[in-house]
C-alpha positions in Angstrom: -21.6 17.1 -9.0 -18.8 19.1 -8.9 -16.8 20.1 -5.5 -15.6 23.4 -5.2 -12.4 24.2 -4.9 -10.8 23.9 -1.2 -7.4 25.6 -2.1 -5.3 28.8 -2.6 -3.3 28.2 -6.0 -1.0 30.8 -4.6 -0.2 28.5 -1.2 3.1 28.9 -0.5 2.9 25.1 1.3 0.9 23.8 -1.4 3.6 24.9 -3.9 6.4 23.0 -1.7 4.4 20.0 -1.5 3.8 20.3 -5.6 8.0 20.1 -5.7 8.6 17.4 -3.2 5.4 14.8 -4.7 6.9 15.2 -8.6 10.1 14.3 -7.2 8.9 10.8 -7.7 8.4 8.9 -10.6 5.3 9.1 -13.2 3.3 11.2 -10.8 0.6 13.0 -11.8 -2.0 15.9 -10.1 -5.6 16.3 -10.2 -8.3 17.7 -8.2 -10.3 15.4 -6.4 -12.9 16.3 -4.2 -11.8 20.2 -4.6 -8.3 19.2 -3.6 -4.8 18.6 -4.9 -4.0 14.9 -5.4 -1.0 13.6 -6.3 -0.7 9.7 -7.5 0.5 7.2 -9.7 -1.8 4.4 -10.6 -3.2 5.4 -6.9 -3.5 8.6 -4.7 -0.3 8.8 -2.2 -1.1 12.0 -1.1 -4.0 14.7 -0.8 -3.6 18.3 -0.3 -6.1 19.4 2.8 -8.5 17.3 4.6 -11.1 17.6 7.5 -12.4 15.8 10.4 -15.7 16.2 12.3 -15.9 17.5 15.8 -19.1 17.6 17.2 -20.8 17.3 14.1 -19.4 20.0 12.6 -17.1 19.9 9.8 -13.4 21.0 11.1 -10.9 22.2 7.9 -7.5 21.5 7.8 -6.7 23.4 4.6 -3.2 23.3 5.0 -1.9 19.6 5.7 -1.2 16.4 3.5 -3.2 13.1 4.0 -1.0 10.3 3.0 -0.6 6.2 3.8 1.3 5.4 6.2 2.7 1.5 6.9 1.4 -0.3 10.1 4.5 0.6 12.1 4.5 4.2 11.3 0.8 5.2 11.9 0.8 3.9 15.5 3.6 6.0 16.3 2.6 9.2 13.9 -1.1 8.7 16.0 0.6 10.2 19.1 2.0 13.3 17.4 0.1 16.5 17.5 0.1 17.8 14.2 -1.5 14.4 13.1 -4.7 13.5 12.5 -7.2 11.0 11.7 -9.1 12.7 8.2 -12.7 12.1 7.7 -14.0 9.2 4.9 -10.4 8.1 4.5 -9.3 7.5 8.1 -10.9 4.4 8.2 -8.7 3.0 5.3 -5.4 3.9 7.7 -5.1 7.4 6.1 -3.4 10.1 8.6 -3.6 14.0 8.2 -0.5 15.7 8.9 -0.7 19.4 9.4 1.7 22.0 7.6 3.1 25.1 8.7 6.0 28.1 8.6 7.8 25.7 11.0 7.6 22.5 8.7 10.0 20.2 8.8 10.0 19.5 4.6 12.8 16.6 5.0 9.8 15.0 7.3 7.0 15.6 5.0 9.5 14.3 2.3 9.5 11.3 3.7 6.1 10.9 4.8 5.2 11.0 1.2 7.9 8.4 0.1 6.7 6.0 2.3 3.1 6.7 1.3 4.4 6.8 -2.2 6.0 3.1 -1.8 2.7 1.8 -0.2 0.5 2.9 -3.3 3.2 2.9 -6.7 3.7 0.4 -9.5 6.5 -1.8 -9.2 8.4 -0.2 -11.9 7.7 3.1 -10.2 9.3 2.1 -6.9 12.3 0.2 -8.7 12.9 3.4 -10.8 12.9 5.5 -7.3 15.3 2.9 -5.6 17.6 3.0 -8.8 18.0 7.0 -8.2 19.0 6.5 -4.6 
């Protein structure tokens, strides 16, 4: 069964998380689950997420779910635009909420490290070789 789609293609947040993700090496998009994914062999980051309150299902349309390393999520945990998604948070997946006010050099690296948790080898020597 198909999702529906769960995002504006005219997202002005959506479009600067498009840029940053293809930054990195032999990424590729596709919709998963009606959202934007972005991965190599593996997802590194999603495009929206949701988390259940009550029992009722609480959007967060415009954030990025990524992977963050053991160190990182504790202290991501205690910031307020973070949160834990729904299905995924169990696997150490975080939500991290977007906004006019984004920080993109944060979310930039937020996705590298996700990006370095989930690449090919060969991806992440070919990233270090550009640095």
């Amino acid at each position: 069964m198909a999702h529906r789609q769960m995002f504006d293609d005219d997202d002005a947040l959506l479009a600067r998380v498009r840029e940053l993700a293809n930054e990195f090496p032999e990424v590729s998009e596709k919709i998963s689950h009606g959202r934007p994914a972005f991965f190599t062999k593996k997802v590194f980051c999603y495009y929206g997420g949701s988390i259940k309150v009550d029992g009722e299902w609480v959007q967060h349309p415009q954030s990025i779910m990524i992977l963050p390393d053991d160190d990182e999520r504790r202290a991501l945990a205690e910031d307020p635009r973070v949160f834990i998604p729904a299905y995924m948070g169990v696997s150490g997946w975080l939500g991290f909420d977007l906004d006019d006010e984004t920080d993109w050099d944060e979310v930039a690296e937020l996705l590298d490290m996700s990006y370095r948790i989930t690449a090919p080898k060969r991806a992440i020597a070919e990233l270090n070789a550009r640095l």
